[in-house]
Backbone as CSV, one residue per row, in Angstrom:
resi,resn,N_x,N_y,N_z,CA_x,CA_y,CA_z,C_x,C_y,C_z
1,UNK,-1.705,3.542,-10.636,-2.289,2.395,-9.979,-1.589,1.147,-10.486
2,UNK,-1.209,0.695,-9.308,-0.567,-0.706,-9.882,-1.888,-2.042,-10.277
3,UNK,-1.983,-2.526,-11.106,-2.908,-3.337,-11.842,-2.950,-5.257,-11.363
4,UNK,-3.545,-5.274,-10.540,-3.204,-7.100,-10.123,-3.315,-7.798,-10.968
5,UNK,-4.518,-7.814,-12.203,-4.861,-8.414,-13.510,-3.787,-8.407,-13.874
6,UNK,-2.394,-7.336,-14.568,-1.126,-7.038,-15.109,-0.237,-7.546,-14.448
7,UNK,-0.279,-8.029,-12.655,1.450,-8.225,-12.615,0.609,-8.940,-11.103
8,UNK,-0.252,-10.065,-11.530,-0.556,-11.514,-10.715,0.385,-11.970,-9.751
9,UNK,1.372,-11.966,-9.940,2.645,-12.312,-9.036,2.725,-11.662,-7.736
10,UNK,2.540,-9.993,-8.105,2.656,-8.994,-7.306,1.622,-8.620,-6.191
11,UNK,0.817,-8.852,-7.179,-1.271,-9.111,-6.303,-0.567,-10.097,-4.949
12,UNK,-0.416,-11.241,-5.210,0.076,-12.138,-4.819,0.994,-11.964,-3.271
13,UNK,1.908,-11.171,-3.504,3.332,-11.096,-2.535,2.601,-10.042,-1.880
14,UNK,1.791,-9.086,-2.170,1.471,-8.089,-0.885,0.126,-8.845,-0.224
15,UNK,-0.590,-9.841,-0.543,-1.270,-10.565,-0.220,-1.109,-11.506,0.689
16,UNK,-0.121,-12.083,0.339,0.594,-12.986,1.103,1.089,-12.850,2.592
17,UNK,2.110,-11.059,2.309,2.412,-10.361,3.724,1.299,-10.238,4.711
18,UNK,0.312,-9.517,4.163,-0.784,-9.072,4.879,-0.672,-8.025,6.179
19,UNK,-1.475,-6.992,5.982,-1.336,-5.936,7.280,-2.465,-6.087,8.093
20,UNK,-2.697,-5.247,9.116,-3.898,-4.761,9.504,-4.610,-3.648,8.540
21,UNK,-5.404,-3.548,8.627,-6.341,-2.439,7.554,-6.534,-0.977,8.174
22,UNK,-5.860,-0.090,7.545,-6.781,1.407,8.749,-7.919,1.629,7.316
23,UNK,-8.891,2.000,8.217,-10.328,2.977,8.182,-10.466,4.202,7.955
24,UNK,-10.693,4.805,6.195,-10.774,5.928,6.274,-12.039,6.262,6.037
25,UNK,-12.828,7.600,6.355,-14.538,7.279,5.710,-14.340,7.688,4.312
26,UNK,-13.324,8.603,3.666,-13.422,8.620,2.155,-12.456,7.378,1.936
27,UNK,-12.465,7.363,0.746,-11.595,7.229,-0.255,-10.087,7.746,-0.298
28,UNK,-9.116,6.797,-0.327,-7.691,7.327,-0.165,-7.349,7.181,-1.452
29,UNK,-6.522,8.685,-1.793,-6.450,9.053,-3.223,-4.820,9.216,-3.036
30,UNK,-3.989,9.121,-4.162,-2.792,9.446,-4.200,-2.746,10.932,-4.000
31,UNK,-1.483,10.943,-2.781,-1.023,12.593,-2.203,-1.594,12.368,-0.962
32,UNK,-2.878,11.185,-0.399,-3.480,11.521,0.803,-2.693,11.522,1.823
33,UNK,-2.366,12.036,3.105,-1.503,11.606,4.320,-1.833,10.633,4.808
34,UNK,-1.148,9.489,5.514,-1.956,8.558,6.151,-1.242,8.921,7.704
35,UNK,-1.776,9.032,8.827,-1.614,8.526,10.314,-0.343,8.323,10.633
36,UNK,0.506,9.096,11.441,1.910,8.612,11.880,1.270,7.508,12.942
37,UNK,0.122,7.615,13.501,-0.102,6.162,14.875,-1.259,5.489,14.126
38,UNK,-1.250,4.226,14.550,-1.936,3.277,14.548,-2.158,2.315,13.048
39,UNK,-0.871,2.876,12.367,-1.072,1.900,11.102,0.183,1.553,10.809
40,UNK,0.513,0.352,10.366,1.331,-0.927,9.905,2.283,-0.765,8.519
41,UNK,3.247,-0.122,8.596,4.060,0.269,7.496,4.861,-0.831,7.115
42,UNK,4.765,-1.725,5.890,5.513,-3.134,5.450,6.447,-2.449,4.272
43,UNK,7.310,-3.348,4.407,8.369,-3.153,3.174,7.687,-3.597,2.238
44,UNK,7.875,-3.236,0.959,7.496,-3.512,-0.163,7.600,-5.218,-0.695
45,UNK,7.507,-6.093,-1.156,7.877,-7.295,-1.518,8.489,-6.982,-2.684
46,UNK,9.687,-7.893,-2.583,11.065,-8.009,-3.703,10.148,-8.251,-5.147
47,UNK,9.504,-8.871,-5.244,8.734,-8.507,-6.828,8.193,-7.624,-7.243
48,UNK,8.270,-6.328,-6.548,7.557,-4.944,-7.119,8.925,-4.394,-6.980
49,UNK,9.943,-4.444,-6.948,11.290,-4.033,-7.049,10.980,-2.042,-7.239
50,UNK,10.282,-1.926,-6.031,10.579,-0.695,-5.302,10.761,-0.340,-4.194
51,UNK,12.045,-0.892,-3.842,12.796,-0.354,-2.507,12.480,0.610,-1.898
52,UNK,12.577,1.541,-1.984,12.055,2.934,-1.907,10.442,3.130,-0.957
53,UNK,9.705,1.906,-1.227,8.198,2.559,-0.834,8.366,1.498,0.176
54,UNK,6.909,1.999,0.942,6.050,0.864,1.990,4.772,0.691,1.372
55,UNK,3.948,-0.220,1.901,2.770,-0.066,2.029,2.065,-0.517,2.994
56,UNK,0.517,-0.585,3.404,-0.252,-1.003,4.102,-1.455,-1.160,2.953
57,UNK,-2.326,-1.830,4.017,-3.511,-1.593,2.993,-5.236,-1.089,4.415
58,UNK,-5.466,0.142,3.407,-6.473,0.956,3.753,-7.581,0.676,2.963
59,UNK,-8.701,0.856,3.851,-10.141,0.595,3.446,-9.791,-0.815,2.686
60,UNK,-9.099,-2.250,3.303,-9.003,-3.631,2.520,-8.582,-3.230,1.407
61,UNK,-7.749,-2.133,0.601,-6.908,-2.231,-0.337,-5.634,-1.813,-0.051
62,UNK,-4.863,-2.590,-1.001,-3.215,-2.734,-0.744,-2.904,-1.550,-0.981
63,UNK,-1.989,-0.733,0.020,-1.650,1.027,-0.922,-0.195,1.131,-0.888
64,UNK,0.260,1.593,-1.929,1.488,1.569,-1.648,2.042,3.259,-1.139
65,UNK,2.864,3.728,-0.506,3.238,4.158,0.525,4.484,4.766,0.341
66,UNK,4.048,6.355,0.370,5.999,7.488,0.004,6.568,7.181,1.833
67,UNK,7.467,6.228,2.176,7.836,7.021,3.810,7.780,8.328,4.525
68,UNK,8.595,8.759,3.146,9.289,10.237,3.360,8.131,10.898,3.859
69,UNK,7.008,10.990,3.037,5.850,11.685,3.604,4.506,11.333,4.526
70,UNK,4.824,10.322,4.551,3.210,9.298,4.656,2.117,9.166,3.984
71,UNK,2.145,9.429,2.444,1.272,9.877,1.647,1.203,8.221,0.999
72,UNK,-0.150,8.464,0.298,-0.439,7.218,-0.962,0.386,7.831,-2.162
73,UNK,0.929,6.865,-2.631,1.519,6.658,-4.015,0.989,6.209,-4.833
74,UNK,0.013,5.087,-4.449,-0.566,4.350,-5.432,-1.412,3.428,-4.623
75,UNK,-2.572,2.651,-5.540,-3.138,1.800,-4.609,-2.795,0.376,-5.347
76,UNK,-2.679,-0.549,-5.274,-3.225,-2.025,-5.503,-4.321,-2.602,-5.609
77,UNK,-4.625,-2.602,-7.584,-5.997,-2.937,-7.540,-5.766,-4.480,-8.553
C-alpha cells in the first residue's frame, strides 16, 4: 500500500489527475481483476516514478493498476 501520510506529494498528483470511480460491492484487494469496459485507466504521475503501472480509483480510492493484467497492485491510502 502506498501511504499518502509518507509521500504527500504523491497523495497529491493522483488527486490532482482525477478519474471517474468504478463500483465494486466488496472491497478491492491486491490480485483483484478490474473490468476491461467501463473504467478509466491513467498513467501513473511522474512522482511515483512507476512507469510501468496505471491507475484509477475504485470505491473513491486511488488504486494503482498491473496493465498487463488488469489487476490491483496496490491501493492509495
Amino acid at each position: 500500500m502506498l501511504r499518502g501520510d509518507r509521500h504527500p506529494a504523491r497523495q497529491r498528483g493522483i488527486e490532482r489527475v482525477g478519474r471517474p470511480c468504478l463500483a465494486f460491492i466488496s472491497s478491492v484487494r491486491i490480485g483483484t481483476v478490474l473490468p476491461e469496459d467501463g473504467g478509466i485507466y491513467g498513467d501513473m504521475p511522474s512522482e511515483f516514478d512507476l512507469p510501468s503501472y496505471n491507475y484509477t480509483v475504485v470505491n473513491d480510492r486511488p488504486t494503482l493498476i498491473d496493465p498487463r493484467l488488469r489487476c490491483a497492485a496496490g491501493v492509495i491510502d
